[in-house]
Each structure stands twice: as C-alpha cells, then as structure tokens.
LOTOR-581751 format. One record per residue (C-alpha): residue number from 1; x, y, z. Coordinates in Angstrom, 1 decimal, padded with zeros to 4 digits. Example, Ala and Ser with C-alpha at 12.3 -4.5 7.8 and 13.67 -1.06 7.14 Angstrom:
REM LOTOR-581751
  resi    east   north      up
     1   012.3  -004.5   007.8
     2   013.7  -001.1   007.1
REM end
This chain:
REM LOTOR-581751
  resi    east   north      up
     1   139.6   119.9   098.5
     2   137.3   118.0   096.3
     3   134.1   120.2   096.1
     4   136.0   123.6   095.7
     5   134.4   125.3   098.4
     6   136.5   125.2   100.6
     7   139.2   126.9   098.3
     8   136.0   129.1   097.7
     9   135.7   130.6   101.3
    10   139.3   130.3   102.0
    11   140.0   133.0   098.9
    12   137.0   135.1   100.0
    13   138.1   135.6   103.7
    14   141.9   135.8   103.1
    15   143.2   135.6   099.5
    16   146.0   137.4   098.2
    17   145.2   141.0   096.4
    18   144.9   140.9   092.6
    19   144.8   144.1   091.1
    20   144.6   143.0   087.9
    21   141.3   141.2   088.0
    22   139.9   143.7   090.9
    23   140.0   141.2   093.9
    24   141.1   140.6   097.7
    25   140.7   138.9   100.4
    26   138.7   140.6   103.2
    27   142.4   139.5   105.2
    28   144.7   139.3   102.4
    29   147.9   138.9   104.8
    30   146.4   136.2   107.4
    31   147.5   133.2   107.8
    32   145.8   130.0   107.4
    33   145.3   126.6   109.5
    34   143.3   124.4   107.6
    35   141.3   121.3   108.6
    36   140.0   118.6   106.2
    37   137.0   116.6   107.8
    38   136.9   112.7   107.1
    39   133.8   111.8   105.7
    40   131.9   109.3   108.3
    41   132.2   105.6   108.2
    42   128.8   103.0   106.3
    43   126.8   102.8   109.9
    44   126.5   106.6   110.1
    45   125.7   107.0   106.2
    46   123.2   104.2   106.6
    47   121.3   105.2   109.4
    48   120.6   108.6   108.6
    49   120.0   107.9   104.8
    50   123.0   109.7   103.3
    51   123.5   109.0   099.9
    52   127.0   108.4   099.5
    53   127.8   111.2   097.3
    54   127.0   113.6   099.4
    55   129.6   115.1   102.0
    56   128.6   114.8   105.7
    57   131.1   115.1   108.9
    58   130.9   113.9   112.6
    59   130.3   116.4   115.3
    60   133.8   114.9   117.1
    61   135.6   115.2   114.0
    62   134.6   118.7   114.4
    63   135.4   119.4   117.8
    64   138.9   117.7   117.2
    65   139.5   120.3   114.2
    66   138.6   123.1   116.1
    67   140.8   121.9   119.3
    68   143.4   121.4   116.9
    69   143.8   125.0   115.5
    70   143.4   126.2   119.7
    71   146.8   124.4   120.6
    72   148.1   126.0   117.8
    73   147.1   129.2   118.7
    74   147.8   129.1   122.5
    75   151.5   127.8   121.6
    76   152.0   130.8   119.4
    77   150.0   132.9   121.3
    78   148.1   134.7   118.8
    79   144.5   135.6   117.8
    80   142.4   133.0   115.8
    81   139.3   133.4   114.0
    82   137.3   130.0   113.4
    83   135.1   129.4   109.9
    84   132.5   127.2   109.8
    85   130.8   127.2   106.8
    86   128.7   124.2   107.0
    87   125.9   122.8   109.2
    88   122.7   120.4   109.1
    89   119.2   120.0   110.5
    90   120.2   117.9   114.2
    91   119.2   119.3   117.2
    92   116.3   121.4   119.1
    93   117.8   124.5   117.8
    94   118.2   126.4   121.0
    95   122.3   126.3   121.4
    96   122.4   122.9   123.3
    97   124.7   120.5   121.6
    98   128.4   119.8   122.6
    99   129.7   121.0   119.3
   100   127.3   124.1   120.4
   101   129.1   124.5   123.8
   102   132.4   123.6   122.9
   103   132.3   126.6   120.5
   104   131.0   129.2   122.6
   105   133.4   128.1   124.9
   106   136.2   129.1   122.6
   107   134.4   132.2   121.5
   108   134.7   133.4   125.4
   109   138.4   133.3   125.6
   110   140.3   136.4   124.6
   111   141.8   137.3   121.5
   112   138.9   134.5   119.9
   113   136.3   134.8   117.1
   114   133.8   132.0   115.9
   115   131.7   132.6   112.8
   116   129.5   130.5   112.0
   117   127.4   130.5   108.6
   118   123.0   129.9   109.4
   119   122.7   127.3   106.3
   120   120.5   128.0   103.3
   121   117.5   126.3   104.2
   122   114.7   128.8   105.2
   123   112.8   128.2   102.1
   124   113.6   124.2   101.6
   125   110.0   123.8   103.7
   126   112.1   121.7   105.9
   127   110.9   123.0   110.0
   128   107.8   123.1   111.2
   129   105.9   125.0   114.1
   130   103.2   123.4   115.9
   131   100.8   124.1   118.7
   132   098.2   122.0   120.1
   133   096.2   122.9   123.5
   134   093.1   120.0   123.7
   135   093.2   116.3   122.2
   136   089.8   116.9   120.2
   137   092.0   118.7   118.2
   138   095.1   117.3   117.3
   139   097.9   119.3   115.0
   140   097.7   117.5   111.7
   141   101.1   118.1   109.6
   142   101.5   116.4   106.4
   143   105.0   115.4   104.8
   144   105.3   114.8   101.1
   145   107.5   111.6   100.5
   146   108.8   111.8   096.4
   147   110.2   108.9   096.1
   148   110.4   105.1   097.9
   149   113.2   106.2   100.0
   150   114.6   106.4   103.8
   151   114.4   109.8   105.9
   152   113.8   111.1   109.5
   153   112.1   113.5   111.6
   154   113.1   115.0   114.6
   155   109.9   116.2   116.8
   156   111.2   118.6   119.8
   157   108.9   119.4   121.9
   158   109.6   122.1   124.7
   159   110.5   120.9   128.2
   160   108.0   120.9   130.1
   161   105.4   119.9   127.3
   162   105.0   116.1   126.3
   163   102.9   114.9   123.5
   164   101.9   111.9   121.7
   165   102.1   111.7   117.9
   166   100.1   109.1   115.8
   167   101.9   108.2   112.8
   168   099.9   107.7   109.5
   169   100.5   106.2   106.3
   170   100.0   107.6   102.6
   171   097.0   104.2   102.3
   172   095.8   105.2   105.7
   173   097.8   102.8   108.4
   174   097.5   104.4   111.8
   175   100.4   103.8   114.2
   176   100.2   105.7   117.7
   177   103.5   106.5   119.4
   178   103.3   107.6   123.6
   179   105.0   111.0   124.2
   180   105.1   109.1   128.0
   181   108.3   107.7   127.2
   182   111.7   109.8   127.8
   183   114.5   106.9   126.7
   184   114.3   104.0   124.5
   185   113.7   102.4   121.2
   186   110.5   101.1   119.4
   187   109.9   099.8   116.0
   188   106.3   099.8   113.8
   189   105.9   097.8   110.7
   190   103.4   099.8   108.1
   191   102.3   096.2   106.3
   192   100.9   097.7   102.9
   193   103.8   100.4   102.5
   194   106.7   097.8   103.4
   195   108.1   100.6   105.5
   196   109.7   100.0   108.8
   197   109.3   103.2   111.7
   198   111.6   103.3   114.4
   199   110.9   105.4   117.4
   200   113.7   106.6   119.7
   201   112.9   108.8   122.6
   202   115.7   110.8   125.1
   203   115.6   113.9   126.5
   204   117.6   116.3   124.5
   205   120.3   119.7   126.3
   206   122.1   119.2   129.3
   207   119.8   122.3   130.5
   208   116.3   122.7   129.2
   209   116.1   119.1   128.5
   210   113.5   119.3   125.9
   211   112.1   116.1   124.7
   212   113.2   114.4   121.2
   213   110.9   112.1   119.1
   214   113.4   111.0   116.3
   215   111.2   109.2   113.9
   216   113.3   107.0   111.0
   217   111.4   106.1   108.0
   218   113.2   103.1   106.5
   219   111.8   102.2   102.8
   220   109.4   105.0   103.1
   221   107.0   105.1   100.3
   222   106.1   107.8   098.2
   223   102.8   110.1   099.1
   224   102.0   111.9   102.2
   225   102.6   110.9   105.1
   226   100.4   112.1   108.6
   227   101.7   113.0   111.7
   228   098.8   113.8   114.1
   229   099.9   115.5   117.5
   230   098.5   115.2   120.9
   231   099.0   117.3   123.8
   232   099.7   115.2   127.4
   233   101.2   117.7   129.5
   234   100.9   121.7   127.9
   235   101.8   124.8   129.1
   236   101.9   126.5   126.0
   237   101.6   123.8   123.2
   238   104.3   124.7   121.6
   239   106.3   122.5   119.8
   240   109.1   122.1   116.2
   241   109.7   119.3   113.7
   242   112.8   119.4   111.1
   243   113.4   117.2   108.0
   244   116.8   116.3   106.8
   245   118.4   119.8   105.2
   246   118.2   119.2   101.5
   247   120.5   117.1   099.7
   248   120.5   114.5   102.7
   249   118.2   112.2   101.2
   250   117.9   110.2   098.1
   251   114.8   112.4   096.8
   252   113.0   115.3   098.1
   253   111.4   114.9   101.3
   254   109.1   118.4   102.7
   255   106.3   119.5   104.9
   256   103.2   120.9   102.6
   257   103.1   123.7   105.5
   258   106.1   124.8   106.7
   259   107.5   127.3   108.8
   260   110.1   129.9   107.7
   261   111.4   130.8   110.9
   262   114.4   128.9   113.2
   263   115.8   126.9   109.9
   264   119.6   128.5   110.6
   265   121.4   125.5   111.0
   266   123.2   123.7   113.8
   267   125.9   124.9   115.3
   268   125.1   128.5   114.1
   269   122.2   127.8   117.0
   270   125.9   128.4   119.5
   271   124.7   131.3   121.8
   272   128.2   133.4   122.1
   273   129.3   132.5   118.6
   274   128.7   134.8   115.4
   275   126.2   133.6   113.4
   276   125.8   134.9   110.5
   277   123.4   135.2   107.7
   278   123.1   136.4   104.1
   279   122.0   139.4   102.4
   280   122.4   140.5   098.3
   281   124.9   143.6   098.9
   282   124.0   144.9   095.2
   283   120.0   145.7   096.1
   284   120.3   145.4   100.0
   285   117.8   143.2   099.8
   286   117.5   139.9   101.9
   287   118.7   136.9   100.7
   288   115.9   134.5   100.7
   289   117.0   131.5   101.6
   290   119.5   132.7   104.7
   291   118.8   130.4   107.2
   292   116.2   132.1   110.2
   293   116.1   132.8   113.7
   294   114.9   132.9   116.7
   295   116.5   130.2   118.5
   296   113.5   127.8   119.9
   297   114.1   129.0   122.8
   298   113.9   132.5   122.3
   299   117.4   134.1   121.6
   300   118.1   136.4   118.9
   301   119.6   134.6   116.3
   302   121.2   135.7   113.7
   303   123.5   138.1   115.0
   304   124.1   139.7   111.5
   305   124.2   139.4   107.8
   306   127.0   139.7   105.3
   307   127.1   139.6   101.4
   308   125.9   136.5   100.0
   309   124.9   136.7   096.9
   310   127.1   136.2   093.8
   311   130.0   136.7   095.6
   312   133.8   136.7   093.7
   313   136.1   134.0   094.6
   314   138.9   131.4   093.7
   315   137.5   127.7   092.2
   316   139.5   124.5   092.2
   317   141.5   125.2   089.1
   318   142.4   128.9   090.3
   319   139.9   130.7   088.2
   320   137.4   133.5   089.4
   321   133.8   132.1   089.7
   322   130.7   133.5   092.0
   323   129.2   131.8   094.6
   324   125.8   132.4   096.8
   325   124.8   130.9   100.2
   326   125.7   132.0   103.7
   327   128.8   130.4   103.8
   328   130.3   132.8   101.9
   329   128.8   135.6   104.5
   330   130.5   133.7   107.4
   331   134.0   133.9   105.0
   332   133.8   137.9   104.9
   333   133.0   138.2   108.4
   334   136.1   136.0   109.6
   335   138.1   138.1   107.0
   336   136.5   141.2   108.8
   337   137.1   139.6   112.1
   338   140.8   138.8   111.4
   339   141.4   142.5   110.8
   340   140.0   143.6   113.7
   341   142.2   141.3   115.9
   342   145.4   142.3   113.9
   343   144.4   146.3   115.0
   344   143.5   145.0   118.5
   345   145.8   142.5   119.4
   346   149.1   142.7   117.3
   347   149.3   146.0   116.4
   348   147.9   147.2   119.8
REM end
C-alpha cells in the first residue's frame, strides 16, 4: 500500500483492539483477504486524461478481485463481506454496468455482504440535471475549463429521449453534434482553440438502454465552454451530464450550475449492494460532500450513512491519524456487517 488508505480502512473495519490508545476495529477478530489493483496501462491513462500520478483501476481488474475473494470463500465455506472504498464518475448512474451487476449478483447469495462507499463528490459541481421540452429553447450549460488541458463529458440522456447537443467554444466556434446517431465515432477540429472533439455515441445498460454522448476534449483551452441541448424525441426532457470526479484531470474542470443530487459514484449506483454515505457522528450533522442519490432512474440510493468525518485509524507507518470521506463509512459498515454474519452464520 502506497497511499495508506488502504491500511486506513483495513484498521477501521477490522483492526486489532488497543486499549491503550482507546481504539478497535468495528471487527477486531475478522480475517482479512486483500486485493491490490494494478494501476491501468499508457492507452487507458491517455484517453481519459489521467495524470499519471493519480491512482485509477480497470473495472475487470475489479471484477477479478472480487471473484477472487468468492472462490475463497465458497472453498471455505464462510461468510464474506466485500469493501469497496473507491469509485469514479462512468456511467448513467442507474445500477447498469457489469461491475454493477456482477456485485449485486454476489450480494444475493447467502451468507454475502457488499458495501460500497457513494464517493465525495456532491459538492465538486461535477453532474448536471437538464431538461429541455421545445428547440426555441435549448438547455444552455456552461463548463469552466482552468487550464489548456484534456477532459470528457458524458451526456446520458433517458431512453426513450434523444437530443442533439451543439458544442461551443470559449471564442465562439459552433459545432453541432446529431443525437440521431446510436453507435459510432466522429471527430470536430475547433481551429482557433487547437482543440480536437471526439464524439462517440452507443447506447448505454443492457436494460434501459439510455443513450451516451461521451464528449473528449483533447487540448481543451481554458474559458467556458457551451454545450447547448436540443430536444428530438421527448417525453419528459430529462436528461444528466458528469465531468471527470476531481483529481482526474490535469486542472480543475466544473459546470458554473451544477446539480447536487445523483453524484454517489459508480458502482455504489449497484441496486442490491450497500451503499453507503457519510455523516459527522460528533454533531449528527450531514457530511457535505457524501456523494447523492437518487439513482437516475429513480431508486433510493443511498441506503444509509455511517461516520465520516475525522475518523481514527492506522497510517502507513502504524501511527493513529484521522481521516474523512465515505470510504471510511463503507469500512465501519463492513466491520458492522462482519459481526452480524459471525452472530448469524458461525455462531448460529
């Protein structure tokens, strides 16, 4: 473990009692399979703008982690909570990626927990919430660009809406992109900017098959960039854009009018699965930047909140430090989860 948090939220769901310095484990007797994710290769990095110091993981390096620790546990046959304390900005949101299934999948098996953490981003000004109902009056949303850098946008909109966006330029260059098109590629070239948009469109969820707009800014310059949305076929107009989650970019990349709401990040979006968000337990107030339901498509997310806030823990070199963020939530609750499956299961 490089970064230490992973130490962190191993010592805060299961760590060993010390009496001396007033601190356990939420399960200080479980036992502990732990993964360490590869970080991804140049091409991945490169075309989502990564900076290299930054840690990022592939969804099937995921999925083989998890599958991993689920041989285990079937071999021994015992009870297995899963932490994931980590997540990003991909997808529509609404439960639909195969990490997404493959986890509620696990979670529906007896003597199986999945906690998931909902991310810290519901103050980042990261999602946006659109509606538009008649082309004389387009949605006009407006991201501020920092710095001369790369970044993407993912534009969801609703199956069965389709829109059209027309992109624009911080000197005013107009490019229109069809909302007709459900697969492909196309690329614009902003001439006074030197920045290159490519267009990709597919149809997103093996069941509500919403419609995905991913927009990549290469060499994006700094300023505010337009995107102007038009309705092609509504029913209620509805539709969501997310930015990178912060830290995934070079500079700072936001919308100037954000939405609060639906920023928990994927795969806490998993239907069955615990997700979990963050609260201060000293105040009971909420933590502020807990990630946000609903889902997009209308399910009740989060399922609860844990402690969050200047939590006690274990660092790299053993000593006690605090941390905040929802990961640390998603560590008490699979501590929390743990015990209840030793009273359940093993103990009977």
């Amino acid at each position: 473990d490089e970064n230490g948090h992973g130490t962190f939220l191993a010592s805060v769901a299961c760590g060993s009692e010390d009496i001396q310095n007033d601190f356990t484990g939420a399960a200080p007797e479980a036992e502990l399979l732990v993964v360490k994710l590869r970080q991804p290769g140049k091409e991945l990095r490169d075309f989502y703008f990564i900076p290299e110091n930054k840690e990022c993981y592939a969804e099937t390096d995921i999925m083989l982690g998890i599958a991993w620790a689920e041989q285990i546990a079937t071999e021994q046959n015992r009870p297995l909570v899963i932490c994931i304390g980590f997540g990003c900005n991909h997808g529509n949101h609404n439960g639909g990626s195969a990490l997404c299934d493959y986890l509620d999948s696990i979670a529906q098996r007896r003597h199986r927990a999945v906690v998931i953490a909902t991310g810290n981003e519901a103050v980042k000004q990261h999602h946006y919430l659109g509606r538009v109902e008649s082309v004389l009056q387009p949605d006009r949303i407006e991201i501020n660009v920092e710095k001369r850098m790369g970044f993407y946008a993912e534009v969801w909109d609703l199956a069965p809406e389709r829109i059209s966006i027309v992109v624009q330029s911080p000197t005013g260059e107009r490019r229109p992109v069809s909302g007709q098109q459900t697969s492909g590629s196309r690329t614009y070239q902003f001439l006074y900017e030197g920045t290159t948009l490519t267009v990709d469109f597919r149809d997103g969820g093996r069941v509500s098959r919403d419609q995905l707009i991913f927009l990549r800014f290469a060499n994006a310059s700094e300023g505010i960039w337009t995107l102007l949305i038009y309705p092609q076929n509504v029913v209620n107009g509805i539709f969501h854009i997310w930015l990178p989650m912060e830290g995934m970019t070079e500079g700072r990349v936001y919308f100037l009018n954000p939405n609060p709401d639906t920023t928990l990040t994927m795969p806490s979006d998993a239907v069955v699965s615990m997700a979990v968000g963050g609260y201060q337990a000293t105040t009971g107030a909420s933590y502020l930047e807990s990630g946000r339901g609903f889902l997009s498509g209308g399910y009740t997310k989060p399922d609860f909140v844990a402690p969050a806030v200047e939590v006690s823990g274990k660092g790299l070199r053993g000593q006690y430090i605090r941390e905040t963020g929802t990961s640390v939530a998603a560590a008490i609750t699979a501590g929390a989860c743990a015990q209840i499956l030793e009273w359940a299961v093993v103990k009977q």
